[in-house]
N, C-alpha and C positions, 0 to 999 in steps of 0.2 A: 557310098559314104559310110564309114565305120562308126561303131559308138560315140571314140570319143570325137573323133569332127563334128558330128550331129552335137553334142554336147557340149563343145566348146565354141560353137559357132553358135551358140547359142544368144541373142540382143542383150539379153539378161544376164549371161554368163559374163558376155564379153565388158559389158557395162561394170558387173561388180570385182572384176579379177582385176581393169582395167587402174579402177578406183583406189582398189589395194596396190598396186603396183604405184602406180602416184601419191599417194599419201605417203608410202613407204621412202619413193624419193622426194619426195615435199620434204620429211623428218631429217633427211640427212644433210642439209646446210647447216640447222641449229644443232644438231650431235656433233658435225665435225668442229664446228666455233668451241662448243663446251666440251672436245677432244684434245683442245689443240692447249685450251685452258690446265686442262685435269694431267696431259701429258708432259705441260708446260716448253710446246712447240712456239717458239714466235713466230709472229704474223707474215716477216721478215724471209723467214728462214725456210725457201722452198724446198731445200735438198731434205729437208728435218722432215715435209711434210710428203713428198713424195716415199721416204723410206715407210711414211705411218701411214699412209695409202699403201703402200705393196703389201703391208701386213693386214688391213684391213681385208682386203679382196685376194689374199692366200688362205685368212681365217675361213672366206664366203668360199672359197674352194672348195677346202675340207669339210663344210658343211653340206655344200649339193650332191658333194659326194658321198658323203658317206649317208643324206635322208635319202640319196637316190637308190642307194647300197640298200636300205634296211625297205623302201617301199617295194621294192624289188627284190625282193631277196628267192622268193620262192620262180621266180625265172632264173634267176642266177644263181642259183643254188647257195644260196647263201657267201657267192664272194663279194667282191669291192668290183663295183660298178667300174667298166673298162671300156677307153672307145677303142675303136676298129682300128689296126694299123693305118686305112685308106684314109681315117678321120684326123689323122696328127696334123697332117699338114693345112686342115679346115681349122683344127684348132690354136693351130702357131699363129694362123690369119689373122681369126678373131681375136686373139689376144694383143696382137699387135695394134690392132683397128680399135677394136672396141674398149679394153683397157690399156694399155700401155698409151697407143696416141690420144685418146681423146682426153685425159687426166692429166697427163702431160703439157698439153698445150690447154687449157683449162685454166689453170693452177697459172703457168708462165702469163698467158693472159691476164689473167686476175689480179695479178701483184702491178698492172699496166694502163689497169683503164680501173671504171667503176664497177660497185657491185649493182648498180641499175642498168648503166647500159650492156653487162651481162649476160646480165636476166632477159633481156630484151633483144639479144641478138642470139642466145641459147634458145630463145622461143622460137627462133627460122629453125629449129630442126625437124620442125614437124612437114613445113614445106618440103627440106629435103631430101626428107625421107621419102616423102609420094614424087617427088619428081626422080631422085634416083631410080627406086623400084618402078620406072614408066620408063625412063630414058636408058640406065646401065642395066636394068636386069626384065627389061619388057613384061614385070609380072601383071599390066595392070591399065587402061585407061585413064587419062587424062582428061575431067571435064571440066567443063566451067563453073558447075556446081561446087565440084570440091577444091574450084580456085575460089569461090568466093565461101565456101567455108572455113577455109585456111585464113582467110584477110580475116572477118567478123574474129575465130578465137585470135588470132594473133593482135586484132585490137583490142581486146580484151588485156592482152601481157603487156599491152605499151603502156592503158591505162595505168596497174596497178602499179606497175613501177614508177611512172614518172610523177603522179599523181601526187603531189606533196615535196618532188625530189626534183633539183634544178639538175640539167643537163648537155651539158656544151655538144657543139660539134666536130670536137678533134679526134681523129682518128690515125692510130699507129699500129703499126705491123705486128711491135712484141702483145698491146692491149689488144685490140679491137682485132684484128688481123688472125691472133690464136684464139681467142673465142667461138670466130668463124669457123677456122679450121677443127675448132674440137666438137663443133654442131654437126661440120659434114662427117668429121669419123665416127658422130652415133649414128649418122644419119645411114651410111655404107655398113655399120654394122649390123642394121635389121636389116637392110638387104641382103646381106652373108646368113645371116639367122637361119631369114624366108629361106632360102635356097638350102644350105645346108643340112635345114633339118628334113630335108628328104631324104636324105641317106644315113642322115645320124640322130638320135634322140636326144632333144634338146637340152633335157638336163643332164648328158654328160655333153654336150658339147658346153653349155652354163659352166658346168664343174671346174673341167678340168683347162678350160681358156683361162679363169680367175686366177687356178692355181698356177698357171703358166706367167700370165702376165702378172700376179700378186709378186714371182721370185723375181721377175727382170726389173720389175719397178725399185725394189729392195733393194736388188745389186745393186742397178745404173743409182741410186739416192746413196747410199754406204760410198761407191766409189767414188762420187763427189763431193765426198765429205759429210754427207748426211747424217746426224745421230738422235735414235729417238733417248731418252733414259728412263728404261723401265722402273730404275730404284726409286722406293720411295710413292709409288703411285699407290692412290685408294682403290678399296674393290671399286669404289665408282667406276672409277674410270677403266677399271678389267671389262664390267660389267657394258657399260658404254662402245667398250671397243668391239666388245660380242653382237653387241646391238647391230653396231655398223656394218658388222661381215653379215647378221642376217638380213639387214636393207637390202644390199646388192644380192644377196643370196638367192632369199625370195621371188624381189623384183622382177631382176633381169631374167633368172628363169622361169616366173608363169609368164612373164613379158615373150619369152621365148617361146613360148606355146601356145598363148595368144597368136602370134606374128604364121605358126605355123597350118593353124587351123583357118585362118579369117585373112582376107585382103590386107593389103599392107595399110593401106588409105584408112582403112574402119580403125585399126587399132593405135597408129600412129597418131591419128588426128587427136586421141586421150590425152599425149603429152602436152598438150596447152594449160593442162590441169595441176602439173609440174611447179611452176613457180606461182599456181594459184596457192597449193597446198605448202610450199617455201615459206610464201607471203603469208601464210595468215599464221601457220605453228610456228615461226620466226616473231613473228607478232604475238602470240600469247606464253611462249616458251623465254624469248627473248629482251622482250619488251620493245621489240623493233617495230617501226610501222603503223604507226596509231591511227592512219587513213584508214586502215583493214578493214577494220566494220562501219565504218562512214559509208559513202555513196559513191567512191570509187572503188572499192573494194564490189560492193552489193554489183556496180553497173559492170565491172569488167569480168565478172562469175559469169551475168548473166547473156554477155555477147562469146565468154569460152564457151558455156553449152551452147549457147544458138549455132556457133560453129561448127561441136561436136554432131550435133543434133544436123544440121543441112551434109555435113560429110556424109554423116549415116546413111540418109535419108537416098543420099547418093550411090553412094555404094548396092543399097536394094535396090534400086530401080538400074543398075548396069547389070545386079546379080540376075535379075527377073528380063534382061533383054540379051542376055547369053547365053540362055535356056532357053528363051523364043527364039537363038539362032538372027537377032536382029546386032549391026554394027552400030555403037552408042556414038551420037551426034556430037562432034568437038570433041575426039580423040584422037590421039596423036600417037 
């Protein structure tokens, strides 16, 4: 085990990088609302908002690349951070998987169903993400523990949503149906991560997938008509829009380094933390959500850590019986 594995695999590490990565995507519902304001995109108009997403996550491109470029400079003698030939086509992947579909059907969804039931079926990504990385990419055991710490944080997501908010049971293909689909293409792209970044460093794989998938999103949104209009906009909203590429910037790459140092199960089961941190800087930013700091807010914090916490808990005790060489019980 090298420095930084020993280091990033660290409880403490992984806890506070984890936190930052979720808050960071917590921030991005109420930036993209007060984006869409400042940019003067309607609510309506998905092709408007798909072009101001390609350009957000082309900005977050240019950014991994080039912080990856300047932390790295003295291995690279000082050029622009480059992946491998053998790495394009990991990177064409993930940009298909991880930005282009999962935004894509996101957004189509959303304009379909509610902004609760969402949140609420965005919250099964954490599922299947340990069940992919166990079923498509055999990185990992399957126990009953980290099935019943999946159910405890994912009651926790049902709470905070529903909690104040009425909620039918219709479900349709373009709503409910693309939601799903855009949980399992996050869910498959930390399985692409895991795997990938053994032959590639993650923040150019981070980099240059954004920059990949930031033009296609751009294009396919312009060629259906899409326009954002730059004239006339505040530095706010410049400034806003900077913000947003370092969200994804940041994120998805120490998310990326996380995923490659640590089990998929330990890092993955953080995102229930996701639309905690939505919910509540949505609620203090927004003025959305006034249950936030009542008793379903307090109750469903407190079933996502218990969650996190029995994942975890799980995780060491598989870490600690495949060192003693022992087969872990209700593995599949």
């Amino acid at each position: 085990m090298n420095n930084a594995e020993k280091r990033m695999s660290r409880p403490g590490v992984v806890f506070g990088c984890a936190m930052i990565c979720c808050f960071l995507w917590g921030s991005a519902a109420p930036s993209i609302k007060t984006g869409y304001r400042l940019f003067s995109i309607e609510a309506a108009d998905s092709m408007a908002q798909i072009v101001f997403a390609g350009m957000r996550f082309m900005l977050a491109g240019v950014m991994v690349i080039l912080a990856g470029s300047l932390l790295n400079r003295k291995e690279n003698g000082g050029k622009l951070l480059r992946p491998k030939k053998a790495s394009l086509p990991m990177i064409l992947k993930l940009a298909m998987v991880q930005t282009v579909a999962q935004y894509v059907f996101y957004y189509i969804g959303l304009a379909h169903t509610t902004g609760v039931k969402a949140a609420i079926i965005g919250g099964s990504n954490v599922f299947f993400t340990i069940f992919i990385a166990v079923a498509a990419f055999h990185m990992e055991k399957l126990t009953a523990r980290k099935l019943l710490g999946c159910a405890v944080g994912f009651a926790g997501v049902v709470i905070i949503n529903v909690a104040g908010n009425g909620i039918d049971m219709k479900v349709s293909l373009l709503g409910e149906g693309f939601i799903l689909f855009s949980s399992l293409s996050y869910a498959l792209s930390s399985g692409l991560i895991k795997r990938y970044s053994e032959k590639e460093d993650p923040v150019v794989l981070s980099g240059y997938q954004f920059l990949c998938g930031g033009i296609i999103l751009t294009a396919a949104g312009l060629i259906c008509g899409g326009r954002v209009n730059l004239t006339g906009v505040s530095p706010g909203g410049w400034v806003l829009l900077l913000y947003m590429g370092f969200i994804s910037a940041a994120a998805y790459t120490l998310w990326g380094i996380l995923l490659k140092y640590n089990p998929v199960g330990r890092v993955a089961v953080y995102g229930f933390m996701n639309p905690m941190f939505s919910f509540l800087l949505s609620a203090l930013l927004l003025g959305e959500g006034s249950q936030a700091f009542g008793w379903p807010g307090l109750s469903a914090l407190a079933l996502v850590c218990a969650g996190i916490l029995i994942v975890n808990l799980a995780e060491e005790k598989g870490e600690k019986e495949r060192k003693a060489g022992i087969r872990p019980a209700g593995g599949s």
